[in-house]
C-alpha positions in Angstrom: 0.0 0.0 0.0 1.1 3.5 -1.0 2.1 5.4 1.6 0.2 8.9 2.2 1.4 12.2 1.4 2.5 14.1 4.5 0.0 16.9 3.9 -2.8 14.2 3.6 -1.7 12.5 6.9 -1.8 15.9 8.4 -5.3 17.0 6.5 -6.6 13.5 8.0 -5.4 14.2 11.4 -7.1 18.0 11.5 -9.8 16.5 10.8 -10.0 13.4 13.2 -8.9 16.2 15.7 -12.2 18.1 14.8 -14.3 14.8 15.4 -12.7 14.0 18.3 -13.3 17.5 19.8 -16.6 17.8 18.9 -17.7 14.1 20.6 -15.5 15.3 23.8 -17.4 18.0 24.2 -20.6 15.8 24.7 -18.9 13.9 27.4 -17.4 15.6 30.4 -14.7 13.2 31.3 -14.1 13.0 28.1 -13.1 16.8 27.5 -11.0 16.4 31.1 -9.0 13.7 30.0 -8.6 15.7 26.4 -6.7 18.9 28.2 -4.8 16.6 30.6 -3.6 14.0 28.6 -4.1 14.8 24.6 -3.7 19.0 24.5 0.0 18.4 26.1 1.0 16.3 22.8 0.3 19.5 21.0 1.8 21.9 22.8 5.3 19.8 22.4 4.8 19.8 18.5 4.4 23.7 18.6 7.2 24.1 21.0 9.5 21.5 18.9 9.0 23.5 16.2 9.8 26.9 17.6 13.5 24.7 18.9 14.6 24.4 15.4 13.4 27.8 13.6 16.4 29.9 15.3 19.8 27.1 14.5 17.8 26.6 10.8 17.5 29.9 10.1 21.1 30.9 11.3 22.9 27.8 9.8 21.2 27.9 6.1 21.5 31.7 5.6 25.1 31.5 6.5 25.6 28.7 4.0 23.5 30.1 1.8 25.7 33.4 1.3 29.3 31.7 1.9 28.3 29.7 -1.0 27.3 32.9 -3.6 31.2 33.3 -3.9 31.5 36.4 -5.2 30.6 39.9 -2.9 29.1 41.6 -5.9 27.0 38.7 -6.8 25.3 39.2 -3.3 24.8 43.0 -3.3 23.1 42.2 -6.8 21.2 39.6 -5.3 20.1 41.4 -2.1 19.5 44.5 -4.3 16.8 42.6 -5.8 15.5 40.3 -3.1 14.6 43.3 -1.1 12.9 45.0 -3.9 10.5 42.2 -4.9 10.4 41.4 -1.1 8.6 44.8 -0.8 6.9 45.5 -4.0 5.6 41.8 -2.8 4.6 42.7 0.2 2.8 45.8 -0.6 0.6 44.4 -2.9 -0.4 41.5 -0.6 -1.4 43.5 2.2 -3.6 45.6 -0.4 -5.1 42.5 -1.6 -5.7 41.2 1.8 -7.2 44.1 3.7 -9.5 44.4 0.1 -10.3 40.7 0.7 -11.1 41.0 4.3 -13.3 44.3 3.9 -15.6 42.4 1.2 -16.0 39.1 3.3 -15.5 40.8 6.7 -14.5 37.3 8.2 -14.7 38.8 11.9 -18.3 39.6 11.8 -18.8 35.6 11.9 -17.9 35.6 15.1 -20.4 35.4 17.9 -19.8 37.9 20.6 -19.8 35.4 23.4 -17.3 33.3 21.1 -15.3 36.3 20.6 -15.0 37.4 24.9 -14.2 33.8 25.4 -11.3 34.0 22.8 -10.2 37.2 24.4 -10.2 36.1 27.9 -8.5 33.2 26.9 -5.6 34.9 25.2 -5.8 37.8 27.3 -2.3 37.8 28.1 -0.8 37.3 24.5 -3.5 40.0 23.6 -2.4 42.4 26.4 1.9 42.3 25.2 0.7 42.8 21.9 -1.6 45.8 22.3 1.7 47.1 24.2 4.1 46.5 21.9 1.4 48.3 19.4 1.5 51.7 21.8 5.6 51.5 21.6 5.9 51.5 17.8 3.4 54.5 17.6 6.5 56.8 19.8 9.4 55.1 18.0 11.5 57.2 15.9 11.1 56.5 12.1 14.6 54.6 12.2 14.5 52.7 15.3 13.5 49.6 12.9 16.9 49.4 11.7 18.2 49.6 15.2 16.0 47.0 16.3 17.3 44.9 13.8 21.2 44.9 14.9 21.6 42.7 18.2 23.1 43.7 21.1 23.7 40.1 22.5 23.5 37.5 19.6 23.6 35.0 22.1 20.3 36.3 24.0 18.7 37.1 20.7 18.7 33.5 19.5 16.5 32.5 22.4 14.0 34.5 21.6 12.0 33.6 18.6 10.6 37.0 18.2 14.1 38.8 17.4 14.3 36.2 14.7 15.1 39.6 12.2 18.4 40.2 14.6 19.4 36.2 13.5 19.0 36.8 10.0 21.1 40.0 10.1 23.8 38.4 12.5 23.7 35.2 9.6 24.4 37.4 6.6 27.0 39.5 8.5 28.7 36.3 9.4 28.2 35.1 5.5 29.8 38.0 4.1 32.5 38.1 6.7 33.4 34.5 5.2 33.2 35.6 1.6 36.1 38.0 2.2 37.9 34.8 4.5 40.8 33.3 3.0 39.3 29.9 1.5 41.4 27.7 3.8 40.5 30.3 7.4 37.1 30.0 6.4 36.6 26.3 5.7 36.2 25.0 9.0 33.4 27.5 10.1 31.4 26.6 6.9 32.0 23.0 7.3 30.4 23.5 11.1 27.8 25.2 10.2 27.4 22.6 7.2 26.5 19.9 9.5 24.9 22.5 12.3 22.3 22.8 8.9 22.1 19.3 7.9 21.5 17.9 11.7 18.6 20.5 12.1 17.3 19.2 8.6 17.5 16.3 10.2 15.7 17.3 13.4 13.2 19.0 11.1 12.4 15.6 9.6 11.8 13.7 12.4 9.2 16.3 13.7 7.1 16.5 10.7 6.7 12.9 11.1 4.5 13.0 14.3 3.2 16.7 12.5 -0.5 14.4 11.4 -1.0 13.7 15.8 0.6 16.8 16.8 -2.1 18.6 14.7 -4.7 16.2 16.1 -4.2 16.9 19.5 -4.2 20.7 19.0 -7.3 20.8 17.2 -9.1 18.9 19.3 -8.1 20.4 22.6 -9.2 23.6 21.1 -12.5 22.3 20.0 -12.8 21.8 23.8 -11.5 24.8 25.3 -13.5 27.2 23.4 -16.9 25.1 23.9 -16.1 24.7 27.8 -19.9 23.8 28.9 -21.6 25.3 25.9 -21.4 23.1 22.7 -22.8 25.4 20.2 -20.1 27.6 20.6 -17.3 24.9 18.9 -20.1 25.0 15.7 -20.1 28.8 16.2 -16.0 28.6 15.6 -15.7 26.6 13.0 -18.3 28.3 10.9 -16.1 31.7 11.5 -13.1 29.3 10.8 -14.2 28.6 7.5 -14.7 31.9 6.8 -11.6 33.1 7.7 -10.0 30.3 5.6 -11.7 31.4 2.4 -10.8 34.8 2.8 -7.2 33.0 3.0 -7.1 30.9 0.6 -8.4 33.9 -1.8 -5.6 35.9 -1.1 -3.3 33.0 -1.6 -4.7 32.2 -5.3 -4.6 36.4 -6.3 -0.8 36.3 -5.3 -0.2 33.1 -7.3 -2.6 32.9 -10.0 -2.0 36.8 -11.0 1.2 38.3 -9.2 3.6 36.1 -9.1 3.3 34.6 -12.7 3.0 38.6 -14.0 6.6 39.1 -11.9 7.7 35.5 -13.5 6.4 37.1 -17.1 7.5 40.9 -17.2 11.3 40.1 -14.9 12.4 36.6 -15.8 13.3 34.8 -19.1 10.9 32.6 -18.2 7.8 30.9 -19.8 
């Protein structure tokens, strides 16, 4: 028998995760014994896969530049990555606020559903809102001093200075591109097998990705019914919405942007 795709296991096990929830929300000790013993599994996936997004990001940019070879090549390259990285950027923020004011995915949401949400994420809700209030004061280039670490060392712990990796990678890159060959080698062969071991790592998460999905969907089936089932149906039917609106915005940018930057910048077909 022909093994499944990876995306299919995972498809499968969103959506035994969404039956699952939906009969443990029936059964009391059922949704008990969902938080205590199933929501756990899911909360390791996530974290496993916050472990490895620092060390893969660091290790492959590095490689990634050491191997251009040439200085000028890169300042080419960058010239033009950064470009299409905004123009990109730009126009899918237009097409998803235009998207989102047409289908107005929010207005789905119950208001009951929605205070339970917000109490529930309260906290995460609360540093954001702050973190909102500091960029309003901010001087118009403190995002490019944000971006240079003061402490590389404390920056990769922290998954949300992930821009202060990537600058600290391509610094390190281009510090190797001007390295004699034979100075340089062993710090490129390190991070060479740093990159291939995370690769590795990588791997061997994305093969319990299908359960770990399982056992976050259906924990959160349960935790935003609590005693009220309707509420999970409420959810799901704003869910879908907001995945439309998604999926939308995903088919303009590939069906219509990227093939007209593929047609009018590329020698491409």
């Amino acid at each position: 028998m022909k093994k499944l795709a990876l995306h299919t296991q995972i498809l499968i096990g969103m959506t035994l995760g969404l039956v699952f929830g939906m009969i443990a929300i029936q059964i009391a000790d059922l949704s008990t014994f969902t938080i205590d013993f199933i929501k756990p599994f899911g909360t390791i996936f996530i974290r496993s896969l916050k472990m490895v997004a620092v060390p893969l990001v660091l290790a492959s940019l590095i490689i990634g530049v050491a191997n251009i070879g040439d200085i000028s090549k890169l300042s080419r390259m960058g010239g033009k990555t950064l470009g299409i990285f905004i123009v990109t950027t730009i126009i899918s923020i237009t097409i998803g606020l235009s998207i989102v004011a047409v289908l107005r995915p929010g207005d789905k949401l119950p208001e009951e559903t929605r205070q339970n949400l917000e109490s529930m994420y309260q906290d995460n809700a609360s540093s954001k809102i702050d973190v909102a209030e500091q960029v309003k004061t901010r001087g118009p280039l403190q995002p490019l001093v944000d971006m240079v670490p003061d402490n590389i060392f404390l920056s990769a712990t922290d998954n949300g200075r992930m821009l202060q990796v990537v600058f600290f990678a391509l610094l390190v890159g281009v510090a190797l591109l001007q390295t004699p060959k034979e100075k340089g080698a062993t710090v490129l062969s390190f991070f060479n097998g740093i990159n291939e071991v995370v690769i590795k790592i990588v791997q061997y998460i994305m093969m319990v990705a299908p359960y770990g999905v399982f056992a976050l969907i259906a924990s959160l089936i349960v935790e935003i019914a609590g005693d009220n089932p309707a509420q999970a149906w409420e959810l799901l039917y704003a869910l879908l919405w907001y995945t439309i609106t998604v999926i939308l915005g995903m088919m303009a940018m590939m069906a219509i942007v990227y093939p007209l930057l593929i047609k009018f910048f590329s020698n491409i077909s």
